[in-house]
C-alpha positions in Angstrom: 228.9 -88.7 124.5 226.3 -87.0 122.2 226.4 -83.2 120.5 224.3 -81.0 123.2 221.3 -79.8 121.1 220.3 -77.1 123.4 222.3 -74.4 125.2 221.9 -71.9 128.1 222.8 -68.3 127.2 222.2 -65.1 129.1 220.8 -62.1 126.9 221.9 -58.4 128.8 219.1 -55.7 128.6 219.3 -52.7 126.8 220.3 -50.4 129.6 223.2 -53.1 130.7 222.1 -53.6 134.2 220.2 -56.9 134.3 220.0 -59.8 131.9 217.2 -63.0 131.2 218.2 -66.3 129.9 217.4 -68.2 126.8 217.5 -71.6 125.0 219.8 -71.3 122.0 219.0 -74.7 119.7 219.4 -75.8 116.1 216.0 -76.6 114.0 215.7 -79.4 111.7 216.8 -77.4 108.9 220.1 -76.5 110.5 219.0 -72.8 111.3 219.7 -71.4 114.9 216.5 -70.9 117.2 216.1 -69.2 120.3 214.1 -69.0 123.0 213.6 -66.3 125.8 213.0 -67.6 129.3 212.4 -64.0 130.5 214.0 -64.3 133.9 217.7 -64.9 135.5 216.8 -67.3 137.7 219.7 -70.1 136.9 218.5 -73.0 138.9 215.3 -72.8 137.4 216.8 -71.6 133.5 218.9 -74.8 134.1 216.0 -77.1 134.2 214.3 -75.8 131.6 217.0 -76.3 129.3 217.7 -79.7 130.6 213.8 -80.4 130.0 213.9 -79.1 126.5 217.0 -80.9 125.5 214.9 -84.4 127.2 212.2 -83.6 124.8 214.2 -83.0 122.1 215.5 -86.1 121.7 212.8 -88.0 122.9 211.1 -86.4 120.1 208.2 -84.9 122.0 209.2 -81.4 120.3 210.8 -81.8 117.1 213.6 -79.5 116.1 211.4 -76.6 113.6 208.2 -77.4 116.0 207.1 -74.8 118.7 204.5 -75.3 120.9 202.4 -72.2 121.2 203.6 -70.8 124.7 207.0 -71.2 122.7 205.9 -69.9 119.4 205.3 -66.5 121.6 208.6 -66.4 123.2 210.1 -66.7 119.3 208.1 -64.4 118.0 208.3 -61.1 120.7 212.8 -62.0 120.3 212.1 -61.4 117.0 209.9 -58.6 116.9 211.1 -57.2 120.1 212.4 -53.6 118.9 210.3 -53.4 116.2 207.2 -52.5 117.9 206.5 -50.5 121.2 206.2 -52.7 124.2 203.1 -52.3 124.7 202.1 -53.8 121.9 204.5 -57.2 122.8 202.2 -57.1 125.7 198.8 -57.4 124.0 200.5 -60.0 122.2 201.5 -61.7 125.5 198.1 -61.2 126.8 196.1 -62.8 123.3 198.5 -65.8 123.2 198.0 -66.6 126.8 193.9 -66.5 126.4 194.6 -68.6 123.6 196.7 -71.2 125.1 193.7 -71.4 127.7 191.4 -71.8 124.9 193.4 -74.4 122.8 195.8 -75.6 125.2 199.5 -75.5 124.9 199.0 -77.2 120.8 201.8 -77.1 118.3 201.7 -74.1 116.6 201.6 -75.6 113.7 198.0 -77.2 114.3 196.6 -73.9 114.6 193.8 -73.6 112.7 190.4 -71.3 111.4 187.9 -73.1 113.7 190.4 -72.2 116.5 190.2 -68.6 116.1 186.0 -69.3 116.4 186.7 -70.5 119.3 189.1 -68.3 120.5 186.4 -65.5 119.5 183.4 -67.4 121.3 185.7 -67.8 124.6 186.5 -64.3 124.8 182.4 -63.5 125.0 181.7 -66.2 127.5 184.2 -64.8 129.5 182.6 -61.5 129.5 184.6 -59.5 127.4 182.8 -57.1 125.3 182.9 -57.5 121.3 185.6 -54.8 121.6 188.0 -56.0 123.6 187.4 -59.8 121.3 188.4 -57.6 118.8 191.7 -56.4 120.1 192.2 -60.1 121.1 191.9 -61.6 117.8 193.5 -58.1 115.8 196.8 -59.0 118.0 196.6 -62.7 117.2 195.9 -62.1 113.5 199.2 -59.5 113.5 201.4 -62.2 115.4 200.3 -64.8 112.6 201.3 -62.6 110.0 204.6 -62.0 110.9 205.0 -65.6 111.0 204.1 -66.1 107.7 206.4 -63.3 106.4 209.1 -64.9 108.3 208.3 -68.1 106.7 207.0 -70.2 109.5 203.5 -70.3 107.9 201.7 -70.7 104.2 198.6 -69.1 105.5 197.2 -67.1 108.6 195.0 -69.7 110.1 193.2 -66.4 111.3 193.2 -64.4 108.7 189.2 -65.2 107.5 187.8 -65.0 111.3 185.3 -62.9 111.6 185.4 -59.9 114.2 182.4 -59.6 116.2 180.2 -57.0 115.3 180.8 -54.1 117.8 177.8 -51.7 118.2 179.2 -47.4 117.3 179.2 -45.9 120.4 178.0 -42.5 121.3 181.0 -40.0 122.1 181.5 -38.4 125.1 181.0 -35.0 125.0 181.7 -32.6 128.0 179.3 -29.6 128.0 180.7 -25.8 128.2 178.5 -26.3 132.5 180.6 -29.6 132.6 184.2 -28.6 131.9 183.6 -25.1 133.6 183.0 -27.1 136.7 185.7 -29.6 136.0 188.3 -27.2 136.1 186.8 -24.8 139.3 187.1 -28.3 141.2 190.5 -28.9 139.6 191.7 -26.2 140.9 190.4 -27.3 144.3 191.8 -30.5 144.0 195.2 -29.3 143.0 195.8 -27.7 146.3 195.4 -30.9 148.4 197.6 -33.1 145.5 200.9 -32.8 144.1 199.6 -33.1 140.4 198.4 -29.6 139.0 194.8 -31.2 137.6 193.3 -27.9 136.4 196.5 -27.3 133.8 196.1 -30.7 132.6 192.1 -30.5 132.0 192.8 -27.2 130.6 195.5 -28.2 128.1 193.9 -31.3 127.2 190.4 -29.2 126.1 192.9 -26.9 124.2 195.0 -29.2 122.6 193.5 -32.7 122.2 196.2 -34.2 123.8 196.2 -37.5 125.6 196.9 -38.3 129.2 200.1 -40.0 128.4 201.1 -37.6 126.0 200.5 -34.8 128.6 202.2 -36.6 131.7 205.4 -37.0 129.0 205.5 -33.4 128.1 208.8 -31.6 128.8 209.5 -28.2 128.8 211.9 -28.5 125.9 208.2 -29.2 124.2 207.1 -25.6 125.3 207.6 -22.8 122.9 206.4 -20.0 124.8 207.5 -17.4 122.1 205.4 -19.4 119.7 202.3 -19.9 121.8 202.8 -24.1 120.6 203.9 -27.2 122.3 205.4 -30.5 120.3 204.5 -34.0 121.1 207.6 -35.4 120.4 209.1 -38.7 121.5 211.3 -39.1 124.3 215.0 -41.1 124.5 216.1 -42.8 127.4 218.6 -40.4 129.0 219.6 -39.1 132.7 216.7 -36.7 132.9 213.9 -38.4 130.8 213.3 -42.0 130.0 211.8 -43.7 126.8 208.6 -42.8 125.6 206.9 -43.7 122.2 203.6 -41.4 120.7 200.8 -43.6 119.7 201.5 -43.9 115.9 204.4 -42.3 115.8 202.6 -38.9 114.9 204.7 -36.0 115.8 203.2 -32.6 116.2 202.9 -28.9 116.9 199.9 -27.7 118.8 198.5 -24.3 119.3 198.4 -23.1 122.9 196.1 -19.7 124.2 197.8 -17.0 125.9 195.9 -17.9 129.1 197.6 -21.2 129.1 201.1 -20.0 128.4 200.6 -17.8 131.4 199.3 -20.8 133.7 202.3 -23.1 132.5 204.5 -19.9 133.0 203.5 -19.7 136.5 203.9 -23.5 137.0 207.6 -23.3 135.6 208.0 -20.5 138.1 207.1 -22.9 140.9 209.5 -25.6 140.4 213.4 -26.2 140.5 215.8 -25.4 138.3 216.5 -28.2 135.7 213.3 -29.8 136.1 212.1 -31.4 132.7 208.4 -32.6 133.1 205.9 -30.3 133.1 202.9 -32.1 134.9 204.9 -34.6 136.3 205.2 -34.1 140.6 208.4 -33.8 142.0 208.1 -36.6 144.5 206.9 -38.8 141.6 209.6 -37.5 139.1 211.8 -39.0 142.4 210.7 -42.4 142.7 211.3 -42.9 139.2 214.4 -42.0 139.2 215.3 -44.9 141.6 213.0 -47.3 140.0 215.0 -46.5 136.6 218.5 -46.9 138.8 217.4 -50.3 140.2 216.4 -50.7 136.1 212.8 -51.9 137.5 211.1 -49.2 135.4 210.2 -49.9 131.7 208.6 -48.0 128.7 205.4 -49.6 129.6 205.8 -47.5 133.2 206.5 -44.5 131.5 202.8 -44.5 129.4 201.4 -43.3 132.3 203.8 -42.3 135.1 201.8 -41.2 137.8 200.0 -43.7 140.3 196.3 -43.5 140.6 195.9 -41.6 137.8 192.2 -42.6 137.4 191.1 -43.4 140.2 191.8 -39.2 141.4 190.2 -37.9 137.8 187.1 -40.2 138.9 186.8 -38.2 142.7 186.9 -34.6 140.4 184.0 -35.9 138.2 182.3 -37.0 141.6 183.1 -33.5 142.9 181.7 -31.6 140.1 178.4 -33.6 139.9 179.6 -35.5 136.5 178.2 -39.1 136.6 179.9 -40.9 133.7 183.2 -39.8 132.2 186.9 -40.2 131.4 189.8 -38.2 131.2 190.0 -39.2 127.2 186.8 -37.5 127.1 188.5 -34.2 127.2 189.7 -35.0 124.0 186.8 -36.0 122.2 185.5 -32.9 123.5 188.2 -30.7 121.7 188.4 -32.8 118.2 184.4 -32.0 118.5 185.0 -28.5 118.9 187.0 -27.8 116.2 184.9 -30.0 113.7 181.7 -27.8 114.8 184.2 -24.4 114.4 185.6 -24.9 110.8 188.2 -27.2 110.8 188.3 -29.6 108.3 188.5 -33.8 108.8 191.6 -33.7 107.4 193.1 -30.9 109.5 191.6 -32.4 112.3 193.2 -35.8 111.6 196.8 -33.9 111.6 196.1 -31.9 114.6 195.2 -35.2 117.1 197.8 -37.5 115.9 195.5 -40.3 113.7 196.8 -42.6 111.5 194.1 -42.9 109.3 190.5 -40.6 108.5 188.1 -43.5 110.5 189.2 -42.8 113.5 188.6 -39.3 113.2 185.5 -39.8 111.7 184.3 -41.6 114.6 184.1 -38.0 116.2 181.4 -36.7 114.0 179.0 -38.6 116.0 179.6 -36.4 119.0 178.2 -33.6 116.9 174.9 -35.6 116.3 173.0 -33.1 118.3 173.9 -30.4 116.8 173.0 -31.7 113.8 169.5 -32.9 115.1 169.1 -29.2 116.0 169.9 -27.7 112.4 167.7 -30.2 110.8 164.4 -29.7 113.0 165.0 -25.7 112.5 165.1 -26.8 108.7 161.6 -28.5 108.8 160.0 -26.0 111.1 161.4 -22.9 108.5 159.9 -24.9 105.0 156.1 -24.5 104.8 155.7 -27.3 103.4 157.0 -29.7 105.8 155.5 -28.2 108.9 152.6 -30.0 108.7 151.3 -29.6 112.4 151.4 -25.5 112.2 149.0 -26.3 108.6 146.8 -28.6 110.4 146.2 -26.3 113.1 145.3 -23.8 110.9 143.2 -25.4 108.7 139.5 -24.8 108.9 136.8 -27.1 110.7 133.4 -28.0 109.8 130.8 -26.7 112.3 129.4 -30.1 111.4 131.9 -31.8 113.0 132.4 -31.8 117.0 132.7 -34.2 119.8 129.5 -35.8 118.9 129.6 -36.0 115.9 129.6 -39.5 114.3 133.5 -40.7 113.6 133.1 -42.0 110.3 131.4 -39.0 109.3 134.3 -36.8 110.9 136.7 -38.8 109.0 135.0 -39.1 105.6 135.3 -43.0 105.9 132.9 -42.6 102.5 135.4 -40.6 101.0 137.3 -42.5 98.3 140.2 -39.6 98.1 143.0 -41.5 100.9 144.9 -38.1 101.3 141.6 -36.4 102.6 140.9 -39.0 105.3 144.6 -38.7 106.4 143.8 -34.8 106.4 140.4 -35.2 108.3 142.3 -37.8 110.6 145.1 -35.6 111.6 141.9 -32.5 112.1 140.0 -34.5 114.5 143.7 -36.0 116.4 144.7 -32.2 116.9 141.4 -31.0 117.9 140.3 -34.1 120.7 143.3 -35.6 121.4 142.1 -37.9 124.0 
């Protein structure tokens, strides 16, 4: 009887309540391989791992060769733990698109012109140049970790070329806008268990995000100190796991108005009660989704249903046609740049990684700037060329009937006193 190349083992999840399967196999080289099936079903595990160990030896997979949908599986064991889960499932979702593109190839036939296409797939499908580039940023990543690992010379997508993606225009909420957000907040609180007017207030205080917000405990609350940390979260009996976006841990100021509103919110709840924002049916249901171990850190990003689709009926209330809840943010990293704060203090204060993405908020100050720059032009004489114009003498020689070369000096070999004659006779008959 022959040596049995591939093996069915069970892998237990971290909390120790449920388990997947996986193929345990050894590669050409001698090195053991694995591969997560990501479910316990065992009938189903079982043929899988007797169709794998058929293809083995019949040499349609050879042992060191992975075809792409398998390549994934490898990869997110391997980097599972290293990276939030959120980002394993960008990775999930880029592979699959490019599986559809492709096919199911060897991922070792992966090449440049399949990233074009990849790229040109993505557009046809509708996606925008953005999300192409998220797309083909994830693919690039899960490359490179393969070529660290050893499994690859070269990126085959390391020289594609993102799509060009057009700046857009931030979203600004006006001082008329956000009054009115929070005045129908307040409104909307009463009819919902989620107290909507704190959150829109502390997120145009403090920058914060919605995840970062719905996550906040009040072990995060200095009320002494007037600050609250975004910190992460570890999985235990009253919170579960929860990861800040870049791993940027930090203190942020909080008014006295909004210590007294959060104050009067602690007031309101029972005793031992972490979350802040967080309702108390909701904080419930989690609870047994986490007992039942059906809740996950991708949950826990944003734990409250609906989220959304209830900020969208508060901009509808208050007569906003286009915005998002991250637009409160934008709002306050726009307000601080206009009030003094530096780029880089701003860049500490809202959690970036690097000075680009912070930089992407002096376009909401465009306006302003606009603003500065006409009150420049119309203060210096010598650009405010209309209020000259106006001023400037006319010959009682020249009216409405008078001939228009003669108005405009057509004989006159000086260019800058047939512009000046020009602009006379525009200001004077328009039409």
């Amino acid at each position: 009887m022959s040596k049995q190349l591939v093996r069915l083992r069970t892998r237990p999840s971290r909390d120790g309540k449920r388990f997947t399967y996986f193929l345990d196999y050894l590669d050409e080289d001698g090195k053991r391989r694995r591969i997560t099936l990501e479910h316990a079903d065992k009938r189903k595990a079982e043929r899988q791992c007797a169709q794998f160990e058929r293809e083995l030896r019949m040499g349609v997979v050879e042992p060191g060769s992975l075809k792409l949908s398998e390549f994934l599986e490898d990869s997110l064991t391997r980097t599972r733990g290293q990276v939030r889960e959120s980002t394993l499932v960008q990775y999930r979702l880029a592979m699959k698109r490019l599986i559809e593109t492709v096919g199911n190839i060897d991922y070792l036939k992966v090449a440049h012109k399949d990233g074009e296409r990849y790229i040109q797939a993505c557009l046809d499908r509708g996606n925008s140049p953005a999300t192409a580039n998220k797309n083909l940023r994830s693919l690039k990543r899960l490359f490179q970790l393969a070529v660290q690992r050893g499994q690859f010379e070269n990126n085959p997508f390391k020289y594609v070329q993102n799509p060009r993606v057009p700046r857009q225009k931030v979203r600004v909420y006006s001082e008329k806008e956000y009054l009115s957000l929070i005045r129908v907040a307040a409104k909307f609180s009463k009819e919902t268990t989620l107290r909507w007017d704190a959150l829109i207030i502390m997120a145009l205080c403090t920058g914060m995000r919605r995840g970062e917000l719905l996550n906040t405990t009040w072990k995060d609350i200095d009320f002494d100190m007037q600050s609250v940390d975004v910190a992460p979260k570890k999985d235990t009996k009253e919170t579960w796991q929860w990861h800040i976006k870049d791993n940027e841990r930090r203190t942020l100021p909080l008014t006295e108005e909004i210590v007294n509103l959060l104050a009067a919110i602690q007031a309101s709840q029972p005793d031992g009660y972490s979350y802040v924002f967080l309702p108390k049916s909701r904080y419930q249901h989690i609870q047994q989704r986490r007992q039942k171990g059906t809740w996950t850190v991708q949950d826990g990003i944003c734990p409250v249903n609906n989220f959304t689709r209830q900020f969208k009926v508060i901009l509808k209330d208050a007569g906003i046609e286009h915005g998002q809840f991250h637009d409160l943010r934008r709002t306050c990293l726009t307000h601080w740049l206009l009030n003094g704060l530096s780029e880089y203090d701003v860049m500490r204060l809202a959690g970036h990684s690097d000075f680009e993405t912070t930089r992407r908020f002096y376009l909401a100050v465009r306006q302003d700037l606009v603003q500065r720059a006409r009150a420049i032009s119309q203060a210096n004489p010598k650009l405010n060329f209309g209020t000259h114009l106006a001023r400037t003498s006319f010959s009682d020689g020249c009216n409405k009937s008078t001939s228009v070369d003669n108005s405009l000096e057509m004989n006159n070999t000086n260019p800058h006193k047939k512009m000046r004659a020009f602009y006379i006779l525009y200001l004077r008959y328009p039409e």
